[in-house]
C-alpha positions in Angstrom: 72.4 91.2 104.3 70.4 93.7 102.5 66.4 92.7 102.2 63.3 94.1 100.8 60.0 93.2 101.0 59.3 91.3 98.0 62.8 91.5 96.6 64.5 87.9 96.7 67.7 88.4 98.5 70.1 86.9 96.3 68.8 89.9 94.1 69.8 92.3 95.2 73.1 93.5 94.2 74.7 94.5 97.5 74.6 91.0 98.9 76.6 89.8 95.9 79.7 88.5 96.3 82.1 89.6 94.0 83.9 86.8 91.2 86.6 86.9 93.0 87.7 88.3 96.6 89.0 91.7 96.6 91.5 92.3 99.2 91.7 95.4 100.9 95.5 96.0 99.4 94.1 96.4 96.0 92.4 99.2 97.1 94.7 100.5 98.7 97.2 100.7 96.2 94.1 102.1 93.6 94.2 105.2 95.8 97.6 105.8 96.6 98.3 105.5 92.8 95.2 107.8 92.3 96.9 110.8 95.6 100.0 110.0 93.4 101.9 108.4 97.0 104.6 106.7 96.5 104.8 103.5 98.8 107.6 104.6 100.3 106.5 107.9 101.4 103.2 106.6 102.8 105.5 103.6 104.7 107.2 106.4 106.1 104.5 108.4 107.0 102.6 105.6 108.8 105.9 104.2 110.3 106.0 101.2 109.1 109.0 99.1 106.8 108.4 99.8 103.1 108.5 95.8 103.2 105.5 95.6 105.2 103.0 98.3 103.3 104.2 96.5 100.0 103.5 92.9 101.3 99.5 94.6 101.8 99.2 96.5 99.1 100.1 92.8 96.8 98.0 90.8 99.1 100.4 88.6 100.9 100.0 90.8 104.4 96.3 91.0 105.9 95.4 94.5 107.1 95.4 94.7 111.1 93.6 96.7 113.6 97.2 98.5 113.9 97.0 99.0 109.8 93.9 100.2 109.4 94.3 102.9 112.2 97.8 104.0 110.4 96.1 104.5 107.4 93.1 106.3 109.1 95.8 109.0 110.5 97.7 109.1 107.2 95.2 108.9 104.8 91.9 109.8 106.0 90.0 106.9 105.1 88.2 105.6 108.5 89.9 102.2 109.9 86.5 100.7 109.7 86.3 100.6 106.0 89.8 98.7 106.2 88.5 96.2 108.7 85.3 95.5 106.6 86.8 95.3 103.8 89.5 92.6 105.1 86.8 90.8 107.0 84.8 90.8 103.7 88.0 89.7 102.1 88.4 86.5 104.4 85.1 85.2 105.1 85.0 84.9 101.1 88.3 83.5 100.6 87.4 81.1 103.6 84.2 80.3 101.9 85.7 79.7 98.8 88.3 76.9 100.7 86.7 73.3 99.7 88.3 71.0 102.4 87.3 74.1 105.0 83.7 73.7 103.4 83.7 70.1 104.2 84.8 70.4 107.0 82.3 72.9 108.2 79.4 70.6 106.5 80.6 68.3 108.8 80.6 70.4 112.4 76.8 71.5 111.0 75.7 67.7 111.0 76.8 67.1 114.3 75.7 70.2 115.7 72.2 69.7 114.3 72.0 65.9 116.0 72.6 67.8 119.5 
């Protein structure tokens, strides 16, 4: 989290969460569209089933260590970014989960009796 003195944090538009959870697939398929890759070629290229890159790039398929450093090598975006980006991605979908929110409301009174 982003602060500044005198700046309320919520303010500040880098620790907003976004509407809705971006996952890193999205953004992925943004830029191959953009390099004009087709999936296939960039599956190929990173060794990997066509199946696979196409279940990340709709957001059914989380992107891995493994992924991340594939894409690094074929596309020259650091593995990093991925990983934050997927991390990002699943602490807001997590946060998002109601039952899991209870459920966590329910660890922190416990945890605050001991």
């Amino acid at each position: 989290m982003i602060t500044i003195k005198g700046v309320d944090p919520r303010m500040i538009a880098n620790n907003l969460d976004p509407s809705e959870p971006i996952h890193p697939g999205e953004l992925l398929k943004e830029e191959i569209e953009y390099r004009g890759i087709p999936q296939a070629k960039l599956a190929e290229r990173m060794g990997m089933p066509c199946m696979v890159l196409n279940e990340v790039l709709n957001c059914k398929r989380a992107v891995t260590a493994e992924y991340a450093l594939l894409l690094e090598a074929a596309l020259g975006i650091e593995a990093d970014m991925w990983i934050r980006a997927q991390t990002d991605y699943s602490m807001q979908t997590a946060k998002r989960n109601k039952s899991f929110a209870q459920r966590l409301a329910e660890i922190r009174k416990v945890a605050a009796v001991l």
